[in-house]
C-alpha positions as YAML, in Angstrom:
chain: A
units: angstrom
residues:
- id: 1
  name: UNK
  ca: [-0.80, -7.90, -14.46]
- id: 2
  name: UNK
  ca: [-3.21, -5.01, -13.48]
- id: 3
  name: UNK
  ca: [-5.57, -6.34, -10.58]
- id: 4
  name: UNK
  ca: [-7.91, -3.73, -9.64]
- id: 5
  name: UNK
  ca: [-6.02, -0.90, -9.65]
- id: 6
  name: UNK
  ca: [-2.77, -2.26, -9.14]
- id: 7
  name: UNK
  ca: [0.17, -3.07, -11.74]
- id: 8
  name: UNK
  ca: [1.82, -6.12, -9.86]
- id: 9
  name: UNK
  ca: [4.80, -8.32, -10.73]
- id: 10
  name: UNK
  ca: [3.87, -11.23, -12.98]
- id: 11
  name: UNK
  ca: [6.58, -13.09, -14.04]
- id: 12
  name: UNK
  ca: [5.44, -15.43, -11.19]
- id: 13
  name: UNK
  ca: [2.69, -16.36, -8.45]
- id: 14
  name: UNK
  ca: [1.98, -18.18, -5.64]
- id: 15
  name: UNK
  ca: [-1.07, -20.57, -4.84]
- id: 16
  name: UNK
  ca: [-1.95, -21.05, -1.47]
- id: 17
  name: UNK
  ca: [-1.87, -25.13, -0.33]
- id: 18
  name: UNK
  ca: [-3.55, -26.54, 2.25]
- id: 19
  name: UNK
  ca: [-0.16, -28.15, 3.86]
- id: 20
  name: UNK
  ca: [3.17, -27.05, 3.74]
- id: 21
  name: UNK
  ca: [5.14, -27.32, 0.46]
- id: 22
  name: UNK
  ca: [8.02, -25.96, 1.24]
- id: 23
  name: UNK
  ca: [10.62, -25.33, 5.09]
- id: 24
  name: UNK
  ca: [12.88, -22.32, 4.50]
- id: 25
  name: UNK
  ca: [16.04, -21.34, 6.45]
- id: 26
  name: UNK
  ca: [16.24, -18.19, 6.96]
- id: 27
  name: UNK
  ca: [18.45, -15.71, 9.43]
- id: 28
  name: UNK
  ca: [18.89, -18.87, 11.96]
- id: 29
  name: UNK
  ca: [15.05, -19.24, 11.54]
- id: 30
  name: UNK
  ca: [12.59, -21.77, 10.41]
- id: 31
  name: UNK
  ca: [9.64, -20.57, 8.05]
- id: 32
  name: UNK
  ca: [7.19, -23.19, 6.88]
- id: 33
  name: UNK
  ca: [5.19, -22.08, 3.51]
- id: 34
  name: UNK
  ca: [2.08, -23.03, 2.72]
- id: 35
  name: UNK
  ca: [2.01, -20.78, -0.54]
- id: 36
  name: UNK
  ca: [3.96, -22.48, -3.98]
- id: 37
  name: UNK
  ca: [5.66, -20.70, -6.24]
- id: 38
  name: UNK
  ca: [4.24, -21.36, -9.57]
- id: 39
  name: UNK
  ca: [6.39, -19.86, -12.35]
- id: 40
  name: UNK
  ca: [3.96, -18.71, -14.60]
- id: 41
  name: UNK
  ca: [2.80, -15.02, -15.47]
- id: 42
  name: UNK
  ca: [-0.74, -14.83, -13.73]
- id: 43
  name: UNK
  ca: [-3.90, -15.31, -15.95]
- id: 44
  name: UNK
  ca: [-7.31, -13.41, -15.82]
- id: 45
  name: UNK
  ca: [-9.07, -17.06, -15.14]
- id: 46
  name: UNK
  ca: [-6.62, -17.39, -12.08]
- id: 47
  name: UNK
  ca: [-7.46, -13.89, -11.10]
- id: 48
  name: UNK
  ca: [-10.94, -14.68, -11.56]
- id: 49
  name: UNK
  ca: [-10.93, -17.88, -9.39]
- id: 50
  name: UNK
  ca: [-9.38, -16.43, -6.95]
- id: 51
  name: UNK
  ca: [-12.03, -13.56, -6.74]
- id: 52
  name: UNK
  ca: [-14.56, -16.30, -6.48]
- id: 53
  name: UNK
  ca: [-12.28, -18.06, -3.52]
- id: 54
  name: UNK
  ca: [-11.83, -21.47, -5.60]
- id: 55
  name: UNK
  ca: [-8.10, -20.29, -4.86]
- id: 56
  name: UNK
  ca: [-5.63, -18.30, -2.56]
- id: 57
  name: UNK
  ca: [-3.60, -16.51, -4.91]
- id: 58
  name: UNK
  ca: [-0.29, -14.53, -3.62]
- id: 59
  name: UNK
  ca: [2.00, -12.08, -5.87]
- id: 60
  name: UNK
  ca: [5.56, -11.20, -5.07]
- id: 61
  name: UNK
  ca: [6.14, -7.57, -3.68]
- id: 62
  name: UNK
  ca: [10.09, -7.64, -4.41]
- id: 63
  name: UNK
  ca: [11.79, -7.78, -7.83]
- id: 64
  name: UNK
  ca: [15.60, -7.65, -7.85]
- id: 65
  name: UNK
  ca: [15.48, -6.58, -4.00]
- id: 66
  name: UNK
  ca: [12.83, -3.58, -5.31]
- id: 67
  name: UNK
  ca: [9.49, -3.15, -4.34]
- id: 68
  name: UNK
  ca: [6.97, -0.65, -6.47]
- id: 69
  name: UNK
  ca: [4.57, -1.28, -3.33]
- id: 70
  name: UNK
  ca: [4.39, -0.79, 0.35]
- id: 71
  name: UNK
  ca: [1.68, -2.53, 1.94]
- id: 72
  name: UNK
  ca: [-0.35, -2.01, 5.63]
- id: 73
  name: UNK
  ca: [-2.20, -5.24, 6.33]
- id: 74
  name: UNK
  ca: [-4.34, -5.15, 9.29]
- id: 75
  name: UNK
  ca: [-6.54, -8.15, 10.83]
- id: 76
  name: UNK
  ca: [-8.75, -7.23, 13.74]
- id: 77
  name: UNK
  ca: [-11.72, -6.14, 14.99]
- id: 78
  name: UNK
  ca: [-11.22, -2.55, 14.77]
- id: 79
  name: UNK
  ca: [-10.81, -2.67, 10.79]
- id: 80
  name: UNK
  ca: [-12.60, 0.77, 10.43]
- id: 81
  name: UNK
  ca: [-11.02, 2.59, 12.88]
- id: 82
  name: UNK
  ca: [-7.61, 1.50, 10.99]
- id: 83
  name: UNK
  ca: [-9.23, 2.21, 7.75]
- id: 84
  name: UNK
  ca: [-10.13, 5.95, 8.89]
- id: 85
  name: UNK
  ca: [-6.85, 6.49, 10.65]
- id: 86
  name: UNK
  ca: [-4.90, 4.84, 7.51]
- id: 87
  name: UNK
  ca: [-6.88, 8.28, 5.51]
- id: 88
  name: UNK
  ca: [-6.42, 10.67, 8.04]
- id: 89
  name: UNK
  ca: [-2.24, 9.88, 8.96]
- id: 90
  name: UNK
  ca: [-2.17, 9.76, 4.92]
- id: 91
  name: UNK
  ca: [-3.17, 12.77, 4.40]
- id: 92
  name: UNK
  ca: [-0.89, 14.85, 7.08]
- id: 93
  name: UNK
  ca: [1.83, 12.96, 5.78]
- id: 94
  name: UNK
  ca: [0.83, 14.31, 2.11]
- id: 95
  name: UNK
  ca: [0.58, 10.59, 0.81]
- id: 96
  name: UNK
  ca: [-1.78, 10.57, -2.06]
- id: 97
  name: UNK
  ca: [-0.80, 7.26, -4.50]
- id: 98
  name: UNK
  ca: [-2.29, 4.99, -2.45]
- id: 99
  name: UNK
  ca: [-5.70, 2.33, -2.42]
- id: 100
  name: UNK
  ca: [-7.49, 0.36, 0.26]
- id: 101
  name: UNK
  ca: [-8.52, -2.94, 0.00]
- id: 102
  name: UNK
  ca: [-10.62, -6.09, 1.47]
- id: 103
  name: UNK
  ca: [-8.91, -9.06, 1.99]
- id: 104
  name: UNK
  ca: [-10.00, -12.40, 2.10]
- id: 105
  name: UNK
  ca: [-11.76, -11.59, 5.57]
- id: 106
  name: UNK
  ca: [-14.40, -8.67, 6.30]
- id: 107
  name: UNK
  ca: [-11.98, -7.89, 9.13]
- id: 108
  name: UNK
  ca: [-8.96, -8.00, 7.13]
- id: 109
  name: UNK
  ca: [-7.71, -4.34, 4.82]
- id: 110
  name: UNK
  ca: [-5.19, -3.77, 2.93]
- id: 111
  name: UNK
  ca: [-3.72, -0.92, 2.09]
- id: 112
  name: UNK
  ca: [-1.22, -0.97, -0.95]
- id: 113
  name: UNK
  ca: [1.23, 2.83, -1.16]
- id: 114
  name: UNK
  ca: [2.17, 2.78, -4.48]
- id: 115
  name: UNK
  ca: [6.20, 3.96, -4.79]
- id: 116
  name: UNK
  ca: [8.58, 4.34, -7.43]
- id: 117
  name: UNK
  ca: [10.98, 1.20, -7.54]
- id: 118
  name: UNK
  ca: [12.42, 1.24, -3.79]
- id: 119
  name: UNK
  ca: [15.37, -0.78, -2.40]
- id: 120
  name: UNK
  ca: [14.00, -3.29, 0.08]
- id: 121
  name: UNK
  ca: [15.90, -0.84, 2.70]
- id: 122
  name: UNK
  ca: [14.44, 2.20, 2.05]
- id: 123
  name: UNK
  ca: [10.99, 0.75, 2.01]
- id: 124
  name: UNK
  ca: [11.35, -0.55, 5.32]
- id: 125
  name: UNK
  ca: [12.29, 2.97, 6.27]
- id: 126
  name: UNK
  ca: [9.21, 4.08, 5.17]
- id: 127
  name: UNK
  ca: [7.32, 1.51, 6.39]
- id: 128
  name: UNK
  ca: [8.94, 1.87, 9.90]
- id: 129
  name: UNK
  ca: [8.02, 5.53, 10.08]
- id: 130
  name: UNK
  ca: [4.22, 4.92, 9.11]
- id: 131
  name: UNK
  ca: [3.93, 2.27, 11.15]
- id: 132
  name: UNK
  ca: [5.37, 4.16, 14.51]
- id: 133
  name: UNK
  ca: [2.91, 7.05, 13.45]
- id: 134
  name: UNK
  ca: [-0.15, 4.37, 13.76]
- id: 135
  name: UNK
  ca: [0.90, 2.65, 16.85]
- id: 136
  name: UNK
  ca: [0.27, 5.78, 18.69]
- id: 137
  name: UNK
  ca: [-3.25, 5.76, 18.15]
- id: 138
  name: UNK
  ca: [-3.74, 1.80, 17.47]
- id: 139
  name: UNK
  ca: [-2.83, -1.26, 18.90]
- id: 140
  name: UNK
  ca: [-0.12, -3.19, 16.53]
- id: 141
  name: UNK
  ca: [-2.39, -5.66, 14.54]
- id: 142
  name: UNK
  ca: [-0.89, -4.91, 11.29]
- id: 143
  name: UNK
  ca: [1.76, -6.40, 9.19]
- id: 144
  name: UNK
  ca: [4.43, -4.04, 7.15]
- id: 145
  name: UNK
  ca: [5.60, -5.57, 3.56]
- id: 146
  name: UNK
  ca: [8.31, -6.30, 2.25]
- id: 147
  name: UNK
  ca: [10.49, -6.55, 5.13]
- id: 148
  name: UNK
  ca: [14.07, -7.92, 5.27]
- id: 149
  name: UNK
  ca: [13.17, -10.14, 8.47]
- id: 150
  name: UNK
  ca: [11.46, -12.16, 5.90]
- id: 151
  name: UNK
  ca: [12.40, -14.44, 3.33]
- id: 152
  name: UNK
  ca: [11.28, -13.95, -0.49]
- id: 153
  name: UNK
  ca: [8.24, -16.50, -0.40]
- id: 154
  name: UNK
  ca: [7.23, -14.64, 2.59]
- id: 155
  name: UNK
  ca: [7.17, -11.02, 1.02]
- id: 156
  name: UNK
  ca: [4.13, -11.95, -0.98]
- id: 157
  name: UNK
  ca: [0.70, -10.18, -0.72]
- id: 158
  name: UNK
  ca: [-2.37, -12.13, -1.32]
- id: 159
  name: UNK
  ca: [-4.52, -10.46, -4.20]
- id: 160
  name: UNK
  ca: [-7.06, -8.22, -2.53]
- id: 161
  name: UNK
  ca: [-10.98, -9.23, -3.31]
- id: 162
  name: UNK
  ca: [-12.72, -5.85, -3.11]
- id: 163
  name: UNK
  ca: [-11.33, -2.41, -3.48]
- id: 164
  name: UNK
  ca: [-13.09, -0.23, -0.36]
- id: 165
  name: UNK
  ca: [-15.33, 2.63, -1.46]
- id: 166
  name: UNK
  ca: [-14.68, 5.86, 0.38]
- id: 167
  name: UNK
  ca: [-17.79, 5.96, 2.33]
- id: 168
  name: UNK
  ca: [-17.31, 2.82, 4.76]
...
């Protein structure tokens, strides 16, 4: 399913609830999901509700432990200084495939690198490095997905609702 400018997995979704549907165990740790798996390819009336916030709509990052995205999601009040630093470390780093997002939030962005079909371990490599590159400038207010400290239902990106113009 193309969603903005993204091609995401679609052979399933997840709607957010407004209790928890589901406890996981996971690495001697308790994760409580308030997202359900629905499996059902994703429709362009549940893309469209979602857009108008009737729902919370989630897609999975990882198929068969391989990711085609790595994503930067930041929530805070210094959302443009992450946005501009996000372009600027991008750029030395000579990483061009990638798009910046709103999320549901004003202060929330995400940014979405695309990549072609990495192991869950070598994106976390990547993310690792990016991520130690922006904590030297920016107080850690981000999240880095997929990651292998996380169970499936938890390596799941909420649909972005605007796509960020370059002049913010």
């Amino acid at each position: 399913m193309k969603v903005f400018d993204l091609e995401l997995f679609d052979s399933h979704y997840y709607i957010k609830r407004n209790t928890i549907v589901e406890q996981i165990q996971f690495n001697n740790r308790t994760f409580y999901a308030k997202f359900e798996r629905i499996d059902e390819s994703l429709t362009p009336l549940l893309l469209k509700q979602h857009l108008d916030r009737h729902y919370t709509i989630a897609v999975p990052l990882l198929r068969d432990n391989r990711t085609n995205y790595l994503v930067l999601e930041y929530k805070g009040e210094e959302y443009m200084r992450f946005y501009h630093l996000v372009k600027h470390l991008f750029k030395t780093l000579h990483i061009t495939a990638y798009q910046i997002y709103q999320g549901k939030h004003g202060e929330t962005i995400q940014v979405f690198i695309k990549v072609t079909s990495l192991t869950l371990q070598e994106a976390e490599v990547k993310l690792s490095s990016i991520s130690n590159a922006l904590k030297q400038k920016l107080t850690k207010k981000w999240k880095c997905l997929p990651s292998s400290s996380l169970p499936e239902a938890y390596n799941i990106i909420t649909l972005p609702y605007k796509k960020l113009n370059e002049f913010l």
